[in-house]
mmCIF file of the N, C-alpha and C atoms, coordinates in Angstrom:
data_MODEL
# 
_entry.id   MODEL 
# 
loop_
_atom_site.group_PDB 
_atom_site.id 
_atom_site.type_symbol 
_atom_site.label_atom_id 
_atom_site.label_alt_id 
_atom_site.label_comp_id 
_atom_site.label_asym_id 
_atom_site.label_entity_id 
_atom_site.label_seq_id 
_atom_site.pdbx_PDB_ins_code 
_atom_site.Cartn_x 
_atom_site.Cartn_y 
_atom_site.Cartn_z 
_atom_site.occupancy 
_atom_site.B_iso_or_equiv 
_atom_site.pdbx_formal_charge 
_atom_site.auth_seq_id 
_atom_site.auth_comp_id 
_atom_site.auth_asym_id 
_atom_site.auth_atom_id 
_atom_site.pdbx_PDB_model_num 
ATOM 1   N N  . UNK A 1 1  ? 18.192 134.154 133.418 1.00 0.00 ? 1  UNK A N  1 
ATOM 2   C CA . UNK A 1 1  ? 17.931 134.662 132.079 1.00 0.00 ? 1  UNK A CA 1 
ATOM 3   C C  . UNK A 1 1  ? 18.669 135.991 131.916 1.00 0.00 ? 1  UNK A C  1 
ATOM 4   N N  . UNK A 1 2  ? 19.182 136.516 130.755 1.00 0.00 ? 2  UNK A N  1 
ATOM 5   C CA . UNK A 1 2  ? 20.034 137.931 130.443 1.00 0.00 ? 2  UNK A CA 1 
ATOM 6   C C  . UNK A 1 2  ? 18.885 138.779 129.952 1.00 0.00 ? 2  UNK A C  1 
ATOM 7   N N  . UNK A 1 3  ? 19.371 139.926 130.232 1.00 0.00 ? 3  UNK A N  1 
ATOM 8   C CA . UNK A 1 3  ? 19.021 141.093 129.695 1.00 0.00 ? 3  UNK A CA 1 
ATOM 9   C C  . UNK A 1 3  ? 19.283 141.000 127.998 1.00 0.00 ? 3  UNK A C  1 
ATOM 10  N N  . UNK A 1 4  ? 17.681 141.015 127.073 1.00 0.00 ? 4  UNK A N  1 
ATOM 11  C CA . UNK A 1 4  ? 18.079 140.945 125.676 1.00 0.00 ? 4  UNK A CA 1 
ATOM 12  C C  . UNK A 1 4  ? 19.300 142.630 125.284 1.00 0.00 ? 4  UNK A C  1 
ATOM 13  N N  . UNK A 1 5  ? 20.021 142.218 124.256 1.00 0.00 ? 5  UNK A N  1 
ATOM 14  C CA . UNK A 1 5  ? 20.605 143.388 123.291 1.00 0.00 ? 5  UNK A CA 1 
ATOM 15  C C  . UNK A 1 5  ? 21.517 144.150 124.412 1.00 0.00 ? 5  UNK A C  1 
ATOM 16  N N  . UNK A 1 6  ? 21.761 143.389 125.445 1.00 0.00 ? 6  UNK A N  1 
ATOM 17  C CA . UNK A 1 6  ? 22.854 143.911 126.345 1.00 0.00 ? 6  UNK A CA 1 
ATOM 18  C C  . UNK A 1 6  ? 23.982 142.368 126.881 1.00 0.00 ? 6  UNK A C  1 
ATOM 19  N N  . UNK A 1 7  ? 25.308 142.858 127.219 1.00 0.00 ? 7  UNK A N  1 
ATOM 20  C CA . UNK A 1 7  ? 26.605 142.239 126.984 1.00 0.00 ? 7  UNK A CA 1 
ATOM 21  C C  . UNK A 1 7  ? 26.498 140.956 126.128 1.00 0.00 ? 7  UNK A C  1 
ATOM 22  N N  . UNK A 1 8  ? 26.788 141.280 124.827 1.00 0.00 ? 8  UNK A N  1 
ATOM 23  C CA . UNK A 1 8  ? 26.436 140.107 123.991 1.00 0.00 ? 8  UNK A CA 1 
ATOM 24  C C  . UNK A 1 8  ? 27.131 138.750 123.688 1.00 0.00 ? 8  UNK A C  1 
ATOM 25  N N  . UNK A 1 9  ? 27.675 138.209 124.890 1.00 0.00 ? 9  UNK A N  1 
ATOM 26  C CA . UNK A 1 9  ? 27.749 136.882 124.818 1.00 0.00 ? 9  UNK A CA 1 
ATOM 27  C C  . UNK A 1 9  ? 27.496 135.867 125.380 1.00 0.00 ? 9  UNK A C  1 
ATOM 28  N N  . UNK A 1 10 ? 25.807 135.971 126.360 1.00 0.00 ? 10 UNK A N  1 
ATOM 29  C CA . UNK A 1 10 ? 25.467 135.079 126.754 1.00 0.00 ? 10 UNK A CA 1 
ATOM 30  C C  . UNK A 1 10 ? 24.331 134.484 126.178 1.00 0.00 ? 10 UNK A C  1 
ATOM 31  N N  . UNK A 1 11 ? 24.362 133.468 126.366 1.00 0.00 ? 11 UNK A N  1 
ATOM 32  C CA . UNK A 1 11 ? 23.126 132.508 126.096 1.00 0.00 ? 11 UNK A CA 1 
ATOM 33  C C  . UNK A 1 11 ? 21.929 131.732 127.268 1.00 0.00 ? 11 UNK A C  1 
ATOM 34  N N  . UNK A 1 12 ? 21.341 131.015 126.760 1.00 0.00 ? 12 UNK A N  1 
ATOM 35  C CA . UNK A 1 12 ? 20.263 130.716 127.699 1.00 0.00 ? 12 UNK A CA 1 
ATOM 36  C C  . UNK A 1 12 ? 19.582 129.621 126.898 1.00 0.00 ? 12 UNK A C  1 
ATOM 37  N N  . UNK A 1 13 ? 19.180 128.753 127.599 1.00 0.00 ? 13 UNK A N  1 
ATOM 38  C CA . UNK A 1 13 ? 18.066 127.233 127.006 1.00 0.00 ? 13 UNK A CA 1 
ATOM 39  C C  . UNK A 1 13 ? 17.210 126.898 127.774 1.00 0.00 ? 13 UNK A C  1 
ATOM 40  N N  . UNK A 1 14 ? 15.663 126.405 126.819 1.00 0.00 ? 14 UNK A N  1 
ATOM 41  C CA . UNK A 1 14 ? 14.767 126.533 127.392 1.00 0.00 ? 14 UNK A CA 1 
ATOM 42  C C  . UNK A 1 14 ? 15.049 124.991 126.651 1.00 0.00 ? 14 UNK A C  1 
ATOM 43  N N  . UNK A 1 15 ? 14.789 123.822 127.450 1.00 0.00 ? 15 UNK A N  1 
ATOM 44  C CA . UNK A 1 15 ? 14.844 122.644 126.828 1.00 0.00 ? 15 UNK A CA 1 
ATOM 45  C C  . UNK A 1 15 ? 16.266 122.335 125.688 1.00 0.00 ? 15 UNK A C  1 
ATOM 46  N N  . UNK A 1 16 ? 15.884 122.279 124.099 1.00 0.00 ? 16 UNK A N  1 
ATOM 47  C CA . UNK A 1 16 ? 16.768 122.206 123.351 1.00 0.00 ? 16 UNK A CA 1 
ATOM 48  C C  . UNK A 1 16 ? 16.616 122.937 122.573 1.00 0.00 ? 16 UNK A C  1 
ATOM 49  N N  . UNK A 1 17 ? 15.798 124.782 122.753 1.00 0.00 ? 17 UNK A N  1 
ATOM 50  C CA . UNK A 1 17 ? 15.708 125.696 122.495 1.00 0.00 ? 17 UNK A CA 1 
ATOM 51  C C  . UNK A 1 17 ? 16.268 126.555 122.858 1.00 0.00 ? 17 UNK A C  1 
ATOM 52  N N  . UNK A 1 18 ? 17.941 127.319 121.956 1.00 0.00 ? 18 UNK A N  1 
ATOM 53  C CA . UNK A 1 18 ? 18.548 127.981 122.641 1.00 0.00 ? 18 UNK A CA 1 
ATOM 54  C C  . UNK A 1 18 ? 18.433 129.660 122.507 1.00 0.00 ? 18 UNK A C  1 
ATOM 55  N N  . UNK A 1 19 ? 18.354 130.227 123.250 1.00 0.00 ? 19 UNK A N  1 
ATOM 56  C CA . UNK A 1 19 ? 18.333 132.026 123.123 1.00 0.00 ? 19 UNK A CA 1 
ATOM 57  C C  . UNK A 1 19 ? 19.837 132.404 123.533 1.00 0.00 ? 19 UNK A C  1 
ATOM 58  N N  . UNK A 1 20 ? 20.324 133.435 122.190 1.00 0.00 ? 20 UNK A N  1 
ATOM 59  C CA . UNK A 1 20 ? 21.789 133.871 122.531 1.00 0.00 ? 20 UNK A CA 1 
ATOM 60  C C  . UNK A 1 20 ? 21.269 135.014 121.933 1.00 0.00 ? 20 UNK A C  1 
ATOM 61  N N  . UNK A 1 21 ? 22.372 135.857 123.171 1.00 0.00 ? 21 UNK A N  1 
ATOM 62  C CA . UNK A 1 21 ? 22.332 137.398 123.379 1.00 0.00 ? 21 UNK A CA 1 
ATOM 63  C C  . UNK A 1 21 ? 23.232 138.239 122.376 1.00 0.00 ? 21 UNK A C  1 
ATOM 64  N N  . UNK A 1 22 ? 22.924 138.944 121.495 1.00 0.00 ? 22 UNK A N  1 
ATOM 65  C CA . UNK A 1 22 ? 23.866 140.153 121.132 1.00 0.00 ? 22 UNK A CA 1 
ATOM 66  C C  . UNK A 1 22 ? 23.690 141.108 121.224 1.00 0.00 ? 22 UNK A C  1 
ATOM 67  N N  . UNK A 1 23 ? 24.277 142.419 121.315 1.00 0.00 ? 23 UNK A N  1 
ATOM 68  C CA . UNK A 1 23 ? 23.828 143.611 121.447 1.00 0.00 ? 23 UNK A CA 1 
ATOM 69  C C  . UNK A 1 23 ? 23.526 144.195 120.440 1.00 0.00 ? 23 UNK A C  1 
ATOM 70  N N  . UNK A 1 24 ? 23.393 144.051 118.825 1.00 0.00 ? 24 UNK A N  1 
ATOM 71  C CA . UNK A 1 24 ? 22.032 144.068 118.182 1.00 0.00 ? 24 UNK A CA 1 
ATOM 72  C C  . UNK A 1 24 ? 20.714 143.059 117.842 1.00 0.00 ? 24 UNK A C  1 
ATOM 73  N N  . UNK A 1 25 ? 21.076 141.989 117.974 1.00 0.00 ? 25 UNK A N  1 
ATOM 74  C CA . UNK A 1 25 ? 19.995 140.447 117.719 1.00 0.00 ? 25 UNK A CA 1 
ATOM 75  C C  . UNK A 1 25 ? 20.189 140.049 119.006 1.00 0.00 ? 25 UNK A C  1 
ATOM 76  N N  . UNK A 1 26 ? 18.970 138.998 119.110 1.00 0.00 ? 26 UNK A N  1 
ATOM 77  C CA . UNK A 1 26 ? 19.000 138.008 119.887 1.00 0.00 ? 26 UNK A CA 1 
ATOM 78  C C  . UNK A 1 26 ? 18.343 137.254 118.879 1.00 0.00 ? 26 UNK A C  1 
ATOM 79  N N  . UNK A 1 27 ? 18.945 135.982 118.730 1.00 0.00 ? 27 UNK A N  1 
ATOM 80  C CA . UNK A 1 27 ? 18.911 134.759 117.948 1.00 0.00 ? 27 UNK A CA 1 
ATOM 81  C C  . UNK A 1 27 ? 18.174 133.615 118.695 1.00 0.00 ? 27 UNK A C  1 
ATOM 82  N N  . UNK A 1 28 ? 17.246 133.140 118.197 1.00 0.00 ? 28 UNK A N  1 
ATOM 83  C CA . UNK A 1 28 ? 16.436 131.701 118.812 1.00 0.00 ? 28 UNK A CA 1 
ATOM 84  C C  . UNK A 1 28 ? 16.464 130.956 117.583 1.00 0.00 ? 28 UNK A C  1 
ATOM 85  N N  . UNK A 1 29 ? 16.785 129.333 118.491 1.00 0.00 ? 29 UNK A N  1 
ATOM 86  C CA . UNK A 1 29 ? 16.916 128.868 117.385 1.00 0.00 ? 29 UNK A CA 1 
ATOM 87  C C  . UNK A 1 29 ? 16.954 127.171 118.410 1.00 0.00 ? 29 UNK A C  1 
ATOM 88  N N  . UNK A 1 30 ? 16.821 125.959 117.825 1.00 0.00 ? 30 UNK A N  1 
ATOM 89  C CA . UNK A 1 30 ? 16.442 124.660 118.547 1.00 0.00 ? 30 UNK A CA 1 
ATOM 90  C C  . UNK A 1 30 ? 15.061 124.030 118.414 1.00 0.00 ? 30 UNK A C  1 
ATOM 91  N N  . UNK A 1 31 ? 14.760 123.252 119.299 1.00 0.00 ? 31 UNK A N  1 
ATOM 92  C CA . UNK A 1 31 ? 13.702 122.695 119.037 1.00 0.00 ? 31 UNK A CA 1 
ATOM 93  C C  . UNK A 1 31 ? 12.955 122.855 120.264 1.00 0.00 ? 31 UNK A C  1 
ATOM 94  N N  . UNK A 1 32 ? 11.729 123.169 120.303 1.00 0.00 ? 32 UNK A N  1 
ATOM 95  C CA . UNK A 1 32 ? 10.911 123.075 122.092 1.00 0.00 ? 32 UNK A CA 1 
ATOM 96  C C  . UNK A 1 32 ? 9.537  122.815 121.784 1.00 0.00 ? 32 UNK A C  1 
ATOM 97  N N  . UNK A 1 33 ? 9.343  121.111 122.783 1.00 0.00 ? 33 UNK A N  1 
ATOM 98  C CA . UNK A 1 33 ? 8.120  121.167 122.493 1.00 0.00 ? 33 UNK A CA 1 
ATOM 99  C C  . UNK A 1 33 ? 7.359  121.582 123.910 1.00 0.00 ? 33 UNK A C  1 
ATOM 100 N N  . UNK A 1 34 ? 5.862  122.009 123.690 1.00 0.00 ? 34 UNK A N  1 
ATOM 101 C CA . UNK A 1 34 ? 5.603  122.528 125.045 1.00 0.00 ? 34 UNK A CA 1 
ATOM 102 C C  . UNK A 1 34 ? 4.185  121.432 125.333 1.00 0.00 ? 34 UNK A C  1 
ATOM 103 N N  . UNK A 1 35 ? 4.741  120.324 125.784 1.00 0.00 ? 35 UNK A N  1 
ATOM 104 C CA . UNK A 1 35 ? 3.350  119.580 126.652 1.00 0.00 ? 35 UNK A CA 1 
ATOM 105 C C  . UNK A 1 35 ? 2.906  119.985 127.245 1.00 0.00 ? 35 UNK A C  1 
ATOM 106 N N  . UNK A 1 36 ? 1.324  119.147 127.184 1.00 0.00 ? 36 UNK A N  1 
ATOM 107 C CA . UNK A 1 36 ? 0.378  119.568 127.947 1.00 0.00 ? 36 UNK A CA 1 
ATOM 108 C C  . UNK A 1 36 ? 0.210  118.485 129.215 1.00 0.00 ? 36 UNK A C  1 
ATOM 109 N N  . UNK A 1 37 ? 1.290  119.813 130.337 1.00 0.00 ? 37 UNK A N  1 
ATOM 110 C CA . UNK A 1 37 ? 1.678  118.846 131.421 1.00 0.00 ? 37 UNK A CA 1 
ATOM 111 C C  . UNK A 1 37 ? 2.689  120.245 131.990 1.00 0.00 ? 37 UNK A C  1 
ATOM 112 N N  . UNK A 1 38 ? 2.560  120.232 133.467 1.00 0.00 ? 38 UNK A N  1 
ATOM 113 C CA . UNK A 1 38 ? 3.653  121.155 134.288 1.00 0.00 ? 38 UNK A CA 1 
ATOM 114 C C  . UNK A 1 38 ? 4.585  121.443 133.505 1.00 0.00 ? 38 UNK A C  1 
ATOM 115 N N  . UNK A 1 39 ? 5.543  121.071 133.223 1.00 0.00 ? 39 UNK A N  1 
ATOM 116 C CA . UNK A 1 39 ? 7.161  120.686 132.544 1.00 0.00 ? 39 UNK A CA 1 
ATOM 117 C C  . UNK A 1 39 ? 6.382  121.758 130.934 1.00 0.00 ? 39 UNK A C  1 
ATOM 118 N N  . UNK A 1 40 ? 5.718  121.254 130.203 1.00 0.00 ? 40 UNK A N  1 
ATOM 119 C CA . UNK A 1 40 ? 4.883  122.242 129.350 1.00 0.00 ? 40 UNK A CA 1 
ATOM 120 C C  . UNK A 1 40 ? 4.840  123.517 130.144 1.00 0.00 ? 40 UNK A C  1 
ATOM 121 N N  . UNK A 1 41 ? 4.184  123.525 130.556 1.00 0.00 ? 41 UNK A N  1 
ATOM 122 C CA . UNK A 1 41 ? 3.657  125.324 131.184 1.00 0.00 ? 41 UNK A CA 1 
ATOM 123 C C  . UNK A 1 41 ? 4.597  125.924 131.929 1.00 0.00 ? 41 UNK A C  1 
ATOM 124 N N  . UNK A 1 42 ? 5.582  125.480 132.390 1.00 0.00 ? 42 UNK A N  1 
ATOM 125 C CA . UNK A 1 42 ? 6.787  125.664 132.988 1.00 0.00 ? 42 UNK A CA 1 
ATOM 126 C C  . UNK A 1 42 ? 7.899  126.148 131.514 1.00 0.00 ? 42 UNK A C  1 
ATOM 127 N N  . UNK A 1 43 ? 8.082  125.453 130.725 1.00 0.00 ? 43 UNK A N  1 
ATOM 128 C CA . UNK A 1 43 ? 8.734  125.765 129.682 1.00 0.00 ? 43 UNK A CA 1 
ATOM 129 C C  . UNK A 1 43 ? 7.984  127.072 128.702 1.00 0.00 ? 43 UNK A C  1 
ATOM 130 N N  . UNK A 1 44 ? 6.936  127.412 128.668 1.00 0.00 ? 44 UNK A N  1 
ATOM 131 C CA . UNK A 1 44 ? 5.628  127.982 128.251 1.00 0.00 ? 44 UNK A CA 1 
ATOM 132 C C  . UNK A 1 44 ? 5.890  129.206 128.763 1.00 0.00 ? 44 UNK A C  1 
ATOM 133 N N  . UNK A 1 45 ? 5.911  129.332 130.288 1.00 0.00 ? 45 UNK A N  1 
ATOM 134 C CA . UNK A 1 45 ? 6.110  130.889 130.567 1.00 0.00 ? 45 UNK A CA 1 
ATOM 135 C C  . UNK A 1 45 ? 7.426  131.206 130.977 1.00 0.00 ? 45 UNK A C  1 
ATOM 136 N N  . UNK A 1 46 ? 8.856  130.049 130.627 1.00 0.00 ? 46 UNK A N  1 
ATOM 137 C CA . UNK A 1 46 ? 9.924  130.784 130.424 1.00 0.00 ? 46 UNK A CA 1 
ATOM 138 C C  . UNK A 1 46 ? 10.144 131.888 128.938 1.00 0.00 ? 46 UNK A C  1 
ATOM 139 N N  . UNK A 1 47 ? 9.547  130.819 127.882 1.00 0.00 ? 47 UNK A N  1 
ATOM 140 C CA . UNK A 1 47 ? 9.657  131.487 126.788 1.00 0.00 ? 47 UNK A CA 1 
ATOM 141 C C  . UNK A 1 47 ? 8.895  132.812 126.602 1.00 0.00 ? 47 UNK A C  1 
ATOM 142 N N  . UNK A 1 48 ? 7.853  132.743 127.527 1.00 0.00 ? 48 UNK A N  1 
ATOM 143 C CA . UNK A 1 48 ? 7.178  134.317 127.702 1.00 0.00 ? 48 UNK A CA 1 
ATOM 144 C C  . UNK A 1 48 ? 7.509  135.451 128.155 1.00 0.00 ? 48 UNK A C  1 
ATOM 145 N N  . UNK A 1 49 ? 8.345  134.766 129.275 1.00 0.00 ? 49 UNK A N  1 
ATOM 146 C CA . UNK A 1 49 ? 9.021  135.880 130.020 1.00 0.00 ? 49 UNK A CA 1 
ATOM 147 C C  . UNK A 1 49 ? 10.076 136.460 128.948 1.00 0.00 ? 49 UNK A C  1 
ATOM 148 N N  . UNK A 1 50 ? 10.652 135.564 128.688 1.00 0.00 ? 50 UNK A N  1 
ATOM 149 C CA . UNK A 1 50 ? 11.898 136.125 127.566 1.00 0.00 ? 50 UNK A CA 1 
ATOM 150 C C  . UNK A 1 50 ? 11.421 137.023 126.339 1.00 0.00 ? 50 UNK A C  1 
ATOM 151 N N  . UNK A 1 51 ? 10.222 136.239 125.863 1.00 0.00 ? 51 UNK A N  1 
ATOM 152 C CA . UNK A 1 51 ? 10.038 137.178 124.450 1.00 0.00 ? 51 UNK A CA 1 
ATOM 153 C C  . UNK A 1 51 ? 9.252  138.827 125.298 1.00 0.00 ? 51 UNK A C  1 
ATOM 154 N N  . UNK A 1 52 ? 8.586  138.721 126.337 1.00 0.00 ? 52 UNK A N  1 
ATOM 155 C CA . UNK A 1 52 ? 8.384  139.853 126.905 1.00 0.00 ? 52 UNK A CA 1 
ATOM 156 C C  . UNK A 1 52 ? 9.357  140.412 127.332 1.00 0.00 ? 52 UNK A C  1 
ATOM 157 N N  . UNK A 1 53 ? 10.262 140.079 128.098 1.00 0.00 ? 53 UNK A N  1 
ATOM 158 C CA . UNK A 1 53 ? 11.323 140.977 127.919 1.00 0.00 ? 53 UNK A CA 1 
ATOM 159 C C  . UNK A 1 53 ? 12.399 141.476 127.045 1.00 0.00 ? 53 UNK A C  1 
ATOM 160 N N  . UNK A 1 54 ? 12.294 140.669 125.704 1.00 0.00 ? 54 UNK A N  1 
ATOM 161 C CA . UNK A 1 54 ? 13.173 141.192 124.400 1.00 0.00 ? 54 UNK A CA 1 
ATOM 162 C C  . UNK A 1 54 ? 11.884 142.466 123.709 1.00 0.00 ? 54 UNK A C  1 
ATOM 163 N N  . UNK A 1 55 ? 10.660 142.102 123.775 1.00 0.00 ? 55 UNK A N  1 
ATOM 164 C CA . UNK A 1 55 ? 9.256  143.185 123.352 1.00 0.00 ? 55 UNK A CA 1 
ATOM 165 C C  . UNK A 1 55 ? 9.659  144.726 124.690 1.00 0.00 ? 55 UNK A C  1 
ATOM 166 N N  . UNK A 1 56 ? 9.975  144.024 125.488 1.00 0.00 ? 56 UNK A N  1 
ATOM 167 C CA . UNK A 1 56 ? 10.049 145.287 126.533 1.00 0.00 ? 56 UNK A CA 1 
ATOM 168 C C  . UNK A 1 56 ? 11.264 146.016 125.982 1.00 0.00 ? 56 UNK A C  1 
ATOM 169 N N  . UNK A 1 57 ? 12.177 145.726 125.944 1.00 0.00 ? 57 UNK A N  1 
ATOM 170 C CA . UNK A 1 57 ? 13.306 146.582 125.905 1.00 0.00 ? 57 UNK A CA 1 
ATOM 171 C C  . UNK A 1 57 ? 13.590 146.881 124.198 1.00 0.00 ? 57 UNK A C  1 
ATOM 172 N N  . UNK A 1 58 ? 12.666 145.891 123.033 1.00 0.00 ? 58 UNK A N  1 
ATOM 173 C CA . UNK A 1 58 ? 12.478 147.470 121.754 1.00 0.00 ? 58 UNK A CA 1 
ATOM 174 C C  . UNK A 1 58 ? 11.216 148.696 121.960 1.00 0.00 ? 58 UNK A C  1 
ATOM 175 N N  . UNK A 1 59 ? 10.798 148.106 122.722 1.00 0.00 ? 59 UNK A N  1 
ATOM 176 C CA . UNK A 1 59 ? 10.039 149.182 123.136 1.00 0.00 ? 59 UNK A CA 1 
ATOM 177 C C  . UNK A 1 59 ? 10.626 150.385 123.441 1.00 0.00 ? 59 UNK A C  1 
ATOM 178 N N  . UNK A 1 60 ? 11.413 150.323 124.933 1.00 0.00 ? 60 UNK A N  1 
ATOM 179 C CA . UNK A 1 60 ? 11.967 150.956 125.362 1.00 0.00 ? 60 UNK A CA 1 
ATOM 180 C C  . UNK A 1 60 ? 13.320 151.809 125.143 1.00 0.00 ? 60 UNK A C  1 
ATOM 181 N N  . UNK A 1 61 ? 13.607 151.020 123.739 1.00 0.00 ? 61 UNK A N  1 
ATOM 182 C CA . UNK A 1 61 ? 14.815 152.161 122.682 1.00 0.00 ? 61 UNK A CA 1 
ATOM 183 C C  . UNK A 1 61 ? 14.333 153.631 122.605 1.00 0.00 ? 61 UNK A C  1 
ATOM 184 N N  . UNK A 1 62 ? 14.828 154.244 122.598 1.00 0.00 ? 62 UNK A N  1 
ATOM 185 C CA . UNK A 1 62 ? 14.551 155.977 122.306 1.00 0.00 ? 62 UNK A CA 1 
ATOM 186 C C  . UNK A 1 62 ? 14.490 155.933 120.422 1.00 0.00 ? 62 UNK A C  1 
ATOM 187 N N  . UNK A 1 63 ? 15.785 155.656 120.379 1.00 0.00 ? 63 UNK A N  1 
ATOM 188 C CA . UNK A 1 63 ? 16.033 155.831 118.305 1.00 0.00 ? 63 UNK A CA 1 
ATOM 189 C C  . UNK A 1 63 ? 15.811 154.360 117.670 1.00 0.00 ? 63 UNK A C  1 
ATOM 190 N N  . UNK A 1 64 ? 14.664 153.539 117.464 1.00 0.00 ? 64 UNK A N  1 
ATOM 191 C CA . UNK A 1 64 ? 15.158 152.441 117.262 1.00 0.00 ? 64 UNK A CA 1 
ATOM 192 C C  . UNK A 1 64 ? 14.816 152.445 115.769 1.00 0.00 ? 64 UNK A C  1 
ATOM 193 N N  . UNK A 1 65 ? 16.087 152.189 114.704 1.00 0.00 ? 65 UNK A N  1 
ATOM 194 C CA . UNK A 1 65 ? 15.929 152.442 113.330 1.00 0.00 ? 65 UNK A CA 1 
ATOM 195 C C  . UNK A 1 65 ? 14.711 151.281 112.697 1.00 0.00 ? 65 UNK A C  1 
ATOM 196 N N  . UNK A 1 66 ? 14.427 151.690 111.547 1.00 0.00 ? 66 UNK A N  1 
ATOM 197 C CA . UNK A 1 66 ? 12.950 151.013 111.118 1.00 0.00 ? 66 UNK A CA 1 
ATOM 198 C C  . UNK A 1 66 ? 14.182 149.681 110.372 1.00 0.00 ? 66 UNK A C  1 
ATOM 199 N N  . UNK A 1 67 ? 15.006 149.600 109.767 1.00 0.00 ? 67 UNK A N  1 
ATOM 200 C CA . UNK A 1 67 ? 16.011 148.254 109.851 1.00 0.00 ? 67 UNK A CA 1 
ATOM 201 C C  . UNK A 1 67 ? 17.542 148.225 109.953 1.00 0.00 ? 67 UNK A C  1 
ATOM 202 N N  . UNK A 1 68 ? 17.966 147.392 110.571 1.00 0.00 ? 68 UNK A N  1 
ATOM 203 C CA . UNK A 1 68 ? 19.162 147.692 110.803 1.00 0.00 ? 68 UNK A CA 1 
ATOM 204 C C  . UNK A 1 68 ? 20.149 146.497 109.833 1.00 0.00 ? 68 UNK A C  1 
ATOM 205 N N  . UNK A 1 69 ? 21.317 147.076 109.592 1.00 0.00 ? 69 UNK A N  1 
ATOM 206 C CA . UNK A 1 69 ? 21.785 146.532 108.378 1.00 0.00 ? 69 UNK A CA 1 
ATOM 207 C C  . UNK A 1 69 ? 23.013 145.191 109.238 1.00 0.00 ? 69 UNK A C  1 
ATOM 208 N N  . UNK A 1 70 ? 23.002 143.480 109.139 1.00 0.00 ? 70 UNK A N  1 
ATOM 209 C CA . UNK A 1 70 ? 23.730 143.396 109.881 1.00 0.00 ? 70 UNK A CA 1 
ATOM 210 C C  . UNK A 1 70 ? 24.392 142.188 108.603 1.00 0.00 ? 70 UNK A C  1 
ATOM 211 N N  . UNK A 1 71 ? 25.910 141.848 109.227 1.00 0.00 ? 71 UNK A N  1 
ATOM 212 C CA . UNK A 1 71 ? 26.668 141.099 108.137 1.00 0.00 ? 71 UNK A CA 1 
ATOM 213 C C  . UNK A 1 71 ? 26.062 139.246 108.233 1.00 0.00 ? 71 UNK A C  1 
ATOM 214 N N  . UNK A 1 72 ? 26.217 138.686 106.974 1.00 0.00 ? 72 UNK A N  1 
ATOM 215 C CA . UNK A 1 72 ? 25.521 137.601 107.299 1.00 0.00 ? 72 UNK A CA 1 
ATOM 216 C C  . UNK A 1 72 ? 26.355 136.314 107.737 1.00 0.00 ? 72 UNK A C  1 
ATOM 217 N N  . UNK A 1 73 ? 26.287 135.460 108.685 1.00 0.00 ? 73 UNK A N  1 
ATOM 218 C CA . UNK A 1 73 ? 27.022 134.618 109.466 1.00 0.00 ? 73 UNK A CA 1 
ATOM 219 C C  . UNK A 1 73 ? 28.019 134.172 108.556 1.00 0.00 ? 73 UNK A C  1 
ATOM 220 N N  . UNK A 1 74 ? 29.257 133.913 108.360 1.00 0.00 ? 74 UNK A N  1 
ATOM 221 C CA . UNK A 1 74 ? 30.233 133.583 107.775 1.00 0.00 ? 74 UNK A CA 1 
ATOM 222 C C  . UNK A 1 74 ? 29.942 131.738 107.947 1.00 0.00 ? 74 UNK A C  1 
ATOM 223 N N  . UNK A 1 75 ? 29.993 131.046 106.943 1.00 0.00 ? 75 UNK A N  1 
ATOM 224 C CA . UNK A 1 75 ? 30.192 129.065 107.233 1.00 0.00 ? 75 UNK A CA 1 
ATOM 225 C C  . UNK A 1 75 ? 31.307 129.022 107.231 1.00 0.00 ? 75 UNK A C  1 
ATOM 226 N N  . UNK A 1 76 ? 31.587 128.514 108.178 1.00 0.00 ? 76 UNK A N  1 
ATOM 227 C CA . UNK A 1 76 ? 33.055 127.847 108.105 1.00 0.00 ? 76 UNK A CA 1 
ATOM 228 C C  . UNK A 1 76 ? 33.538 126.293 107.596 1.00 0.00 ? 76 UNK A C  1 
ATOM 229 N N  . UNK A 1 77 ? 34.094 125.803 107.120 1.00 0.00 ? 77 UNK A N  1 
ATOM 230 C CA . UNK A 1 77 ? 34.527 124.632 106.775 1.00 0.00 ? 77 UNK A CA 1 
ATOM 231 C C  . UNK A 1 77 ? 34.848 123.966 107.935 1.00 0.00 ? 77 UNK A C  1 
ATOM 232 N N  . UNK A 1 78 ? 33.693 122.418 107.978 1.00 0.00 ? 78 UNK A N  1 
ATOM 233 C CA . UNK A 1 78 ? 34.210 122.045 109.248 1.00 0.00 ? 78 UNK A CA 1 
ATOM 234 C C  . UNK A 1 78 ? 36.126 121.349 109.070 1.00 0.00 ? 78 UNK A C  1 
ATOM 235 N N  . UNK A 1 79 ? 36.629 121.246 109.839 1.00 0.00 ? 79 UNK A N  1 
ATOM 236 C CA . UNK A 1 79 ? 37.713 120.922 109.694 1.00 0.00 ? 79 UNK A CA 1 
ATOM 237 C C  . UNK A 1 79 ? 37.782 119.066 110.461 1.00 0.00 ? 79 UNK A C  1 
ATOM 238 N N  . UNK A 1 80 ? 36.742 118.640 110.600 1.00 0.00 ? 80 UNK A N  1 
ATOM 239 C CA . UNK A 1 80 ? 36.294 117.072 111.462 1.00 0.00 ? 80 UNK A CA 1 
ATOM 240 C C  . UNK A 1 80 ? 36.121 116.583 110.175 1.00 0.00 ? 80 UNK A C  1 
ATOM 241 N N  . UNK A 1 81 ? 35.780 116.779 109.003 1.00 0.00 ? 81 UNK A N  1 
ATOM 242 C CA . UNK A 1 81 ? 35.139 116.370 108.082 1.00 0.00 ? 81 UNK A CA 1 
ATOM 243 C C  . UNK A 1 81 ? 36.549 115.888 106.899 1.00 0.00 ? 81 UNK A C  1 
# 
């Protein structure tokens, strides 16, 4: 798993739930279901660990602005189409 809001181009998947890193966002986004079954609770406290450690480190900002202004994803035209 990466360090959230630090070298921002890795990613990470919890099932077909993916977490990608930037050094202002981290983006979640996919689908995860969490059964009630090992493979559940296993998937359950990856996603915990992660959102605790993205909660740990805004915590741990010194200046962290009340919102930050960011540009909105550009669509591209698929070119398959």
């Amino acid at each position: 798993m990466f360090k959230p809001f630090e070298n921002g181009s890795e990613s990470h998947a919890i099932h077909d739930l993916t977490l990608e890193n930037q050094e202002d966002c981290v983006s979640i986004y996919g689908n995860l279901q969490l059964t009630k079954d090992q493979a559940g609770l296993q998937a359950a406290k990856a996603l915990q660990a992660f959102l605790n450690a993205v909660v740990s480190a805004l915590e741990n900002e010194d200046n962290l602005p009340e919102k930050i202004d960011r540009q909105d994803e550009q669509e591209i035209e698929n070119p398959f189409l």
